[in-house]
N, C-alpha and C positions, 0 to 999 in steps of 0.2 A: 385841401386843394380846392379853388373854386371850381364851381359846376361847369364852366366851358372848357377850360385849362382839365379838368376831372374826362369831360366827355372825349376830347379830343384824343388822351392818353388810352380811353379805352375803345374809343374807335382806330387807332394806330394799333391796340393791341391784338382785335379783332381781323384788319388784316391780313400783320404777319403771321397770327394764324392761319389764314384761310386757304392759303396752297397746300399744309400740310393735313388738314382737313378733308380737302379736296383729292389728294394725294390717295387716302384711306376711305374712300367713299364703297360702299357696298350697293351694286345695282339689285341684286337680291332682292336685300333689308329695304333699297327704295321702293322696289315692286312691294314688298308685302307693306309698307308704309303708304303708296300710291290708295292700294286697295282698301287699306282703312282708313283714311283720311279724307281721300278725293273725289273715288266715287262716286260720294252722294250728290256730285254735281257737276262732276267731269266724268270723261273717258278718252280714251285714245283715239277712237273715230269715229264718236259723232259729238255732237251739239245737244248740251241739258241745260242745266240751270248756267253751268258754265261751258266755252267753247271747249271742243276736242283737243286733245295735246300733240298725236303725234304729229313727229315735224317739227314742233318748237323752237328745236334747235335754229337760229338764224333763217328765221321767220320776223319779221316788223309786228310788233303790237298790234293788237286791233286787226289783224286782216282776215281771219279764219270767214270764209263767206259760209254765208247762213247765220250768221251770228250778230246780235244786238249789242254791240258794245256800249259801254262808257262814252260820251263824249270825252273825257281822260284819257280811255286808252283807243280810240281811233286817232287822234292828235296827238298821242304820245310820241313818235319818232325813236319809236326805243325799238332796240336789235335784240332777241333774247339770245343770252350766252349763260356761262356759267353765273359770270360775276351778277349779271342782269337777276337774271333768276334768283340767287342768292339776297338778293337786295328786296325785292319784290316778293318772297318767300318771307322775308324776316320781316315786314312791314309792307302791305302791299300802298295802304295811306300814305306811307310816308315819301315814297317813290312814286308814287302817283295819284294827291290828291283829288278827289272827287267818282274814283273806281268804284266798283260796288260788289268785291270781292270782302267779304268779312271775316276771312279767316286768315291764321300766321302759324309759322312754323320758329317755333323759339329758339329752339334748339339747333347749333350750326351742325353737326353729325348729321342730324335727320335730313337738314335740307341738303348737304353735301350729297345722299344718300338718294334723296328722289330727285335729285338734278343728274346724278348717274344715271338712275331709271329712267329718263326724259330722253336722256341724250342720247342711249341704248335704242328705245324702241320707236326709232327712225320711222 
C-alpha cells in the first residue's frame, strides 16, 4: 500500500473507531490518569507550567486569563470538544504547530478516558 493511500485507511480506521471508544470512556481511570500524567504542570484551577483545565469543555483555545500562551494557541480559533481534545491529546504539534506543550497521549482509551475526566469536572 503506498504511504498516503496506507495513512488515509488508517486515519479512516481510527475514526470509526472513535465513538465506540468514546462510548467506553472511564471518568475514574481518567481522574487517576489526570493525576499521573498532568499534574506536573496542570491542575484544575489554577495556572502552572500549564493553564488550569476546569471548564475546558467549550472554552476557545488560548483564553484561560492569567496564562502565557503560545502565540499557536491564542490565534488558534479552536473550540475544545471531545473530538478537539482527542486530536490535540494524540499530537498536540501536529494540530497545532508552534505549541509548547511537549507531551502526547498515544493511546486512544486513555485519552477517551481523561477527556471524560475533563468534561466531568466542570
Amino acid at each position: 500500500m503506498k504511504p498516503l493511500v496506507h495513512l488515509i485507511a488508517l486515519s479512516a480506521a481510527a475514526l470509526a473507531a472513535a465513538p465506540s471508544v468514546a462510548a467506553a470512556a472511564d471518568t475514574e481511570r481518567g481522574r487517576a490518569l489526570y493525576e499521573s500524567r498532568c499534574v506536573g504542570c496542570h491542575s484544575l484551577d489554577g495556572n502552572r507550567a500549564g493553564p488550569s483545565h476546569r471548564g475546558v469543555f467549550g472554552r476557545m483555545a488560548g483564553t484561560v486569563p492569567g496564562y502565557a500562551y503560545s502565540p499557536a494557541l491564542r490565534n488558534a480559533r479552536l473550540v475544545w470538544d471531545r473530538a478537539s481534545l482527542d486530536r490535540w491529546l494524540a499530537s498536540p504539534e501536529e494540530l497545532l504547530p508552534g505549541q509548547r506543550m511537549n507531551f502526547s497521549v498515544s493511546d486512544p482509551q486513555e485519552r477517551a478516558d481523561l477527556i471524560a475526566y475533563l468534561r466531568a469536572a466542570r
